[in-house]
C-alpha positions as CSV (number, residue, x, y, z in Angstrom):
1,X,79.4,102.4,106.8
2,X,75.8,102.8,105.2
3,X,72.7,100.3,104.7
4,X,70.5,100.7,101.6
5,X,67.7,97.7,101.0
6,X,68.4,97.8,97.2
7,X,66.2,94.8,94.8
8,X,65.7,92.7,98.0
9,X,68.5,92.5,100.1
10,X,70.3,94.9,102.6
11,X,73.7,96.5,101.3
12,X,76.4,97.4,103.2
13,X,78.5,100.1,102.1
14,X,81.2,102.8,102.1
15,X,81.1,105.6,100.6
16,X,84.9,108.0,100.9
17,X,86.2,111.1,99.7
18,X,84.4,114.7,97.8
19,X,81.0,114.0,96.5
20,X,81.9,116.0,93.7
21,X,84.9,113.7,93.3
22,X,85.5,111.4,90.2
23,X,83.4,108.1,91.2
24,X,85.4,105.1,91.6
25,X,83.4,101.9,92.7
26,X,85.7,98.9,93.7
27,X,83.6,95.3,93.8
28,X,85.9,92.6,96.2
29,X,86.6,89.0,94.9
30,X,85.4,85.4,96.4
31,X,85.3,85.7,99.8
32,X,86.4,88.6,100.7
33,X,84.5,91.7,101.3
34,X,84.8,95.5,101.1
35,X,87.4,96.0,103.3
36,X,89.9,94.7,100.9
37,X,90.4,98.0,99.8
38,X,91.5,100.2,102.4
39,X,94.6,100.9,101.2
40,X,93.5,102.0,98.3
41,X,90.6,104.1,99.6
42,X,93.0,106.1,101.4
43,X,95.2,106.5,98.6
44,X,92.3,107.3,96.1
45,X,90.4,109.3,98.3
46,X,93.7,111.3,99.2
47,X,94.1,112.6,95.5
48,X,90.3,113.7,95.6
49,X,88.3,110.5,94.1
50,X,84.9,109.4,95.6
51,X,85.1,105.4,96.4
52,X,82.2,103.0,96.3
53,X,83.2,100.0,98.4
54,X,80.1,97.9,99.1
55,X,79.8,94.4,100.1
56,X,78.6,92.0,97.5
57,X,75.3,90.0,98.8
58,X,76.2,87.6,100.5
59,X,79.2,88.6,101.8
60,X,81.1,91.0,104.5
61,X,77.5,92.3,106.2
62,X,75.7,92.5,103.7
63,X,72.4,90.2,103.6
64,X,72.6,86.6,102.2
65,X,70.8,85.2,99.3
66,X,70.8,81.3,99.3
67,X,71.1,79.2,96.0
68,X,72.3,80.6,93.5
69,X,73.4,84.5,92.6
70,X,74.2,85.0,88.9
71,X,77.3,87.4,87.8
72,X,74.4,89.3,86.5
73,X,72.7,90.0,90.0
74,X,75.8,91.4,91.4
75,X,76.0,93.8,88.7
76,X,72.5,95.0,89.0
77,X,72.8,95.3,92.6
78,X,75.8,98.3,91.9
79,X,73.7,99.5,89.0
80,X,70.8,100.4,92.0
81,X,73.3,101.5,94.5
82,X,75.3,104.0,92.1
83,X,71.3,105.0,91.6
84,X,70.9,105.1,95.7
85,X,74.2,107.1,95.4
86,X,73.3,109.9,92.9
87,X,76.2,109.0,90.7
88,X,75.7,108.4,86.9
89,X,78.8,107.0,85.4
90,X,81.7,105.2,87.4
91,X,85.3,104.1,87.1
92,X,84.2,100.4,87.5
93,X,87.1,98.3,89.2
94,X,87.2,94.7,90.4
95,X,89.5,92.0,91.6
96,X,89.2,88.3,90.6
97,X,85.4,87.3,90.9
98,X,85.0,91.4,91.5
99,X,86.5,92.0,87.8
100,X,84.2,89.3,86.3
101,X,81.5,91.9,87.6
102,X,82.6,94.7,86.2
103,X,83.2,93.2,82.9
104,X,79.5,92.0,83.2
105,X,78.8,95.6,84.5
106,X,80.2,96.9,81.4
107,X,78.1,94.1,79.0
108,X,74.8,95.4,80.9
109,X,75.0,99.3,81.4
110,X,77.5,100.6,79.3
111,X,76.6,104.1,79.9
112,X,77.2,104.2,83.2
113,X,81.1,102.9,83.3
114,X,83.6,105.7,82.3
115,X,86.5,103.0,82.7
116,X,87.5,99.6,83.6
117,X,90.2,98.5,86.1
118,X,90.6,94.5,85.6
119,X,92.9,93.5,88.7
120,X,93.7,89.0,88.6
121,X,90.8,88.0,86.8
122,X,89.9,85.7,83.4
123,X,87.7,86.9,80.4
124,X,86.3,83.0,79.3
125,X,83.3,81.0,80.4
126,X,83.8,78.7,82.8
127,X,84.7,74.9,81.4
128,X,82.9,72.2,82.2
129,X,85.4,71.0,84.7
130,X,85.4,74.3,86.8
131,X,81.6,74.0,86.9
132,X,82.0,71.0,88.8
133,X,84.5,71.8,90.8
134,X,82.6,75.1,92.0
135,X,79.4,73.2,93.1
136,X,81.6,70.7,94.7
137,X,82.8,73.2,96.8
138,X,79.7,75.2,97.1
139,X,78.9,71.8,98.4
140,X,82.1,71.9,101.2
141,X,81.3,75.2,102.1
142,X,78.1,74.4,103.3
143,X,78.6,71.0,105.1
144,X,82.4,72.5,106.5
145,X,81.9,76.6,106.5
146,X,85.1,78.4,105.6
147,X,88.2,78.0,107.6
148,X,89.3,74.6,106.4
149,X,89.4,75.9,102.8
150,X,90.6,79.7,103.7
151,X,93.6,78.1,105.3
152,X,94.1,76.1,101.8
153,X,93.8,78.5,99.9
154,X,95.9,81.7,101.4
155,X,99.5,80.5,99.5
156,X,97.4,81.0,96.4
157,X,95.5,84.0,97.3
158,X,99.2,85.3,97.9
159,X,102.1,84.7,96.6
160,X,103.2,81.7,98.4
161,X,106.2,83.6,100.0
162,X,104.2,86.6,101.1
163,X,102.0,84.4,103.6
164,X,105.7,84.9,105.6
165,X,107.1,87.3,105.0
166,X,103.5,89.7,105.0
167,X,102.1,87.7,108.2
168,X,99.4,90.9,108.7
169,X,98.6,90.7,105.1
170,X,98.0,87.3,105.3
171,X,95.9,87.4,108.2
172,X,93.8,90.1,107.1
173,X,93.1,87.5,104.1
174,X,92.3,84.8,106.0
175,X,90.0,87.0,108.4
176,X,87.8,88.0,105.6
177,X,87.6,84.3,104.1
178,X,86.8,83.3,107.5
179,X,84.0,85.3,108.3
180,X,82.7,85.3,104.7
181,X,79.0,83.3,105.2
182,X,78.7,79.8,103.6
183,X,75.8,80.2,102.6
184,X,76.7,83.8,100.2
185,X,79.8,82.0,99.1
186,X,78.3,78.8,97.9
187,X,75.3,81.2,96.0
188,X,78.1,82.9,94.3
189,X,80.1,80.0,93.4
190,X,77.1,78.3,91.7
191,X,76.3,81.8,89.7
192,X,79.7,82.0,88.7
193,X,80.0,78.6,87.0
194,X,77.7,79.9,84.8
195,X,79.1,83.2,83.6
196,X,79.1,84.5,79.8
197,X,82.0,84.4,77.8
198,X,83.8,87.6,78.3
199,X,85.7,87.3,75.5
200,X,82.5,88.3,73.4
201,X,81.5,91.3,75.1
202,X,85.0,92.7,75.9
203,X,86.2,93.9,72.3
204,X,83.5,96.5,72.2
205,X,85.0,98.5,75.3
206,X,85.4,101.9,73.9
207,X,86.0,103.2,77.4
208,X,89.7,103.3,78.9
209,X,90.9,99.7,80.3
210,X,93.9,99.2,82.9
211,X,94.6,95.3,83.6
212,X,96.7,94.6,86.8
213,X,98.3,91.5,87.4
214,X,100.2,90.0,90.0
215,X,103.5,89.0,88.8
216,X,103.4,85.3,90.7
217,X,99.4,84.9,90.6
218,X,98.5,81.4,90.4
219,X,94.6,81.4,89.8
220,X,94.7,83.7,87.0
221,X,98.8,84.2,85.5
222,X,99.6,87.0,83.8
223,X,98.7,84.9,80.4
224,X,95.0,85.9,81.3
225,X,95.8,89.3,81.9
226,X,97.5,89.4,78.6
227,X,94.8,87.9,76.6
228,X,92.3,90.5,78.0
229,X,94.6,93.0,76.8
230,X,94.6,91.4,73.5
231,X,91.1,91.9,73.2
232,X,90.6,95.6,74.3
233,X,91.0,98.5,72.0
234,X,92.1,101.1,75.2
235,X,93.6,99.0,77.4
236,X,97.0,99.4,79.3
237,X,98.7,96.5,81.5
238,X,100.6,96.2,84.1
239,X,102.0,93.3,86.4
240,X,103.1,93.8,89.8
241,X,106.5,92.5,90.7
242,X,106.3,90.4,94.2
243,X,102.7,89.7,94.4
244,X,99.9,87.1,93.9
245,X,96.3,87.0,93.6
246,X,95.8,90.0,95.4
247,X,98.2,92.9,94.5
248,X,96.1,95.6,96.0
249,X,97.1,93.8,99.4
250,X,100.5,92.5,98.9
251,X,101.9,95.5,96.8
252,X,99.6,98.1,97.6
253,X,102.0,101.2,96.8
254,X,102.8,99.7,93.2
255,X,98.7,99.2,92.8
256,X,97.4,102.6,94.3
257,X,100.6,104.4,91.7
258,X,99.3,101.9,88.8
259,X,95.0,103.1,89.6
260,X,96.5,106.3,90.3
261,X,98.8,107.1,86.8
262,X,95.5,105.3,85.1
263,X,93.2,107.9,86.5
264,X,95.3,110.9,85.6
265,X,96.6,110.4,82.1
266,X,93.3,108.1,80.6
267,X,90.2,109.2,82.7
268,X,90.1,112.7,84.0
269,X,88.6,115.1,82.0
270,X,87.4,112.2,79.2
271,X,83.7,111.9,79.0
């Protein structure tokens, strides 16, 4: 793990495989943090990919910025570390909140994204209702901290049935969301709820798309996933049988062959 002090605030970050490796930078969702990804760090890093993992501000141990951080902050954060880091143009990947950055990644430096991986997120603004409801529980979060709603919320984070039958899984899960700082996850909720409309910005991808989906997801079904697909000239989609919110957890084999397949046959070699 590395620290780099990037427009005001400490980043934590990891930084795997050959330098000379094709850059892969994978952004976590609400609240987790970077180490979401290990299985798929091993897995990329294995078939000779460099992985960016950092932790967003305000989460895992990176430093905290109270309020309110915009969609748009979190993307200009990577922009600076990918500059730290020497490395022009990435394979952008996100899950959930983390895809909402990389589709706002791609909407603000277009040159330096050589693909998109969309994993269990939503292309449109949010409603009035969800803006609400995320300051209301920006609100919680802050008066409560995090366990009360981390154990709510883990049958929707997974597939109901994997908090069972995948009880490390689902521990892992409810570790991060635990130890994810109020204060970071209430900023983030409250920038969130005012995110563009992706729907705009996401037909002029020219660069290669893959969409994953979790066959059972509850926060955003594979109807979202298909009407991202819908919208993007290059994109391929795939759902993951026996998984949730989080596929790159629950079904990590089926993800890592899905990123994996993507990289080969759309990415490598393309500039």
């Amino acid at each position: 793990m590395d620290t780099v002090t990037l427009r005001g605030v400490a980043l934590r970050y990891d930084d795997f495989g050959p330098s000379a490796g094709l850059p892969v930078l994978l952004i976590h969702g609400h609240p987790f943090d970077r180490t979401m990804w290990a299985p798929q760090v091993a897995a990329l890093t294995a078939a000779g990919h460099r992985v960016v993992t950092p932790d967003l501000r305000g989460y895992g141990r990176s430093g905290v910025t109270p309020g309110q951080v915009l969609l748009s902050d979190f993307a200009d954060d990577l922009a600076a570390l990918l500059d730290h880091l020497g490395i022009e143009r990435a394979v952008v990947g996100g899950v959930s909140m983390g895809g909402q950055i990389a589709m706002e990644f791609h909407h603000r430096h277009p040159r330096r994204v050589r693909a998109l991986v969309l994993s269990d997120t939503s292309a449109p603004a949010e409603t009035d209702e969800g803006k609400d409801a995320r300051n209301r529980l920006a609100d919680r979060l802050l008066a409560e901290g995090m366990a009360g709603y981390a154990d709510e919320v883990i049958d929707k984070m997974l597939a109901a049935y994997n908090v069972t039958a995948m009880p490390e899984v689902a521990e892992r899960v409810l570790a991060m969301m635990r130890a994810t700082d109020p204060r970071g996850a209430a900023a983030a909720l409250r920038g969130r709820a005012e995110r563009r409309d992706y729907r705009d910005t996401l037909p002029a991808v020219r660069e290669p798309v893959l969409i994953v989906v979790g066959a059972d997801d509850v926060y955003t079904p594979v109807t979202a996933a298909e009407a991202i697909h819908r919208l993007v000239p290059q994109a391929v989609l795939t759902v993951i049988d026996g998984a949730g919110h989080l596929p790159a957890a629950e079904q990590p084999d089926l993800f890592n062959t899905a990123v994996l397949d993507f990289l080969a046959t759309r990415v490598k070699g393309r500039d």
